[in-house]
DRENNULUM-194447 format. One record per residue (C-alpha): residue in three letters; x, y, z. Coordinates in steps of 0.25 Angstrom, whole numbers, padded with zeros to 4 digits, always signed. Example, Ala and Ser with C-alpha at 12.3 -4.5 7.8 and 13.67 -1.06 7.14 Angstrom:
REM residues 2
ALA+0049-0018+0031 SER+0055-0004+0029 
***
This chain:
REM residues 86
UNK+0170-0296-0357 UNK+0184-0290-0358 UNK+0186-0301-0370 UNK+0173-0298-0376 UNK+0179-0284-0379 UNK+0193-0289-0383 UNK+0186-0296-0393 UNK+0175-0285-0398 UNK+0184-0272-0400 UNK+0196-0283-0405 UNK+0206-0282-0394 UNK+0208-0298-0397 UNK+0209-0306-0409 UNK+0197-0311-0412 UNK+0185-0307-0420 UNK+0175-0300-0413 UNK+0165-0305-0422 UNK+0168-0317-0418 UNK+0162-0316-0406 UNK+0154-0303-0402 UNK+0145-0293-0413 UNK+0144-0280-0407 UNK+0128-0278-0406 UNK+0121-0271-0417 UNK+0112-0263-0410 UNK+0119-0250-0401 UNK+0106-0244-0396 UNK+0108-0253-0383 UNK+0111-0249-0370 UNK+0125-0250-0365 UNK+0138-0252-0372 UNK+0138-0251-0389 UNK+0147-0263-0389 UNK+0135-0272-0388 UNK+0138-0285-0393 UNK+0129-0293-0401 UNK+0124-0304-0394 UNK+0119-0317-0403 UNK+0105-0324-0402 UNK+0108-0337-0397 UNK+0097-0349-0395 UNK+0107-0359-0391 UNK+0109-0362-0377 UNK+0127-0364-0381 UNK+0126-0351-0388 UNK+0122-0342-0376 UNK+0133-0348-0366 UNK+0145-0343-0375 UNK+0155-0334-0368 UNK+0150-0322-0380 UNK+0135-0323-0374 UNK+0138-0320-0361 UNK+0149-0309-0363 UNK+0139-0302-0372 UNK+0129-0302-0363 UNK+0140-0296-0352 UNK+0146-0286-0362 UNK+0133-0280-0369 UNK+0128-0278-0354 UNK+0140-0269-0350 UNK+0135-0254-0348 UNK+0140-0244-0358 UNK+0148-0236-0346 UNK+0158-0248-0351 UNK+0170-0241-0359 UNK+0173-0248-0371 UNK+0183-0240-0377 UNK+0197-0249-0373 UNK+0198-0261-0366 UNK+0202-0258-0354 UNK+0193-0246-0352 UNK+0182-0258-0355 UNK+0188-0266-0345 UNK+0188-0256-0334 UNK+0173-0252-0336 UNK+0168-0266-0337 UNK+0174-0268-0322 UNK+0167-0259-0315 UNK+0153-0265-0321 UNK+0145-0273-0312 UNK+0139-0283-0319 UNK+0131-0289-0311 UNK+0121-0277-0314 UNK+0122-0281-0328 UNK+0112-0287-0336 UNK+0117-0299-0345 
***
């Protein structure tokens, strides 16, 4: 996750586009750094490293401070994510 936000708010260099879209819609619960996650019916597709760290990062709770990296972080280590839906 801590890569996933390097690349989104472009703390390394590569295109975020690349990789991740943020979401469209922001009437969801939690965070409004949703990213987008693609239809995919191929099997290969939905084992790719993006798949699953969208599925992690659009689940985090919006108490999770986005504002610098090391304020992100600190917030994501106290989540337990075991009571987290993915």
């Amino acid at each position: 996750m801590y890569w996933c936000y390097k690349i989104v708010f472009g703390l390394v260099d590569i295109q975020p586009d690349d990789f991740f879209h943020l979401s469209p819609v922001t009437v969801t619960r939690g965070h409004k750094y949703k990213l987008f996650k693609r239809g995919s019916k191929a099997c290969v597709c939905a084992n790719f490293l993006d798949e699953h760290v969208i599925n992690h990062c659009n689940s985090l709770p919006d108490s999770v401070n986005f504002s610098s990296f090391y304020s992100f972080k600190c917030s994501v280590q106290c989540i337990n994510f075991a009571n987290l839906r993915f």
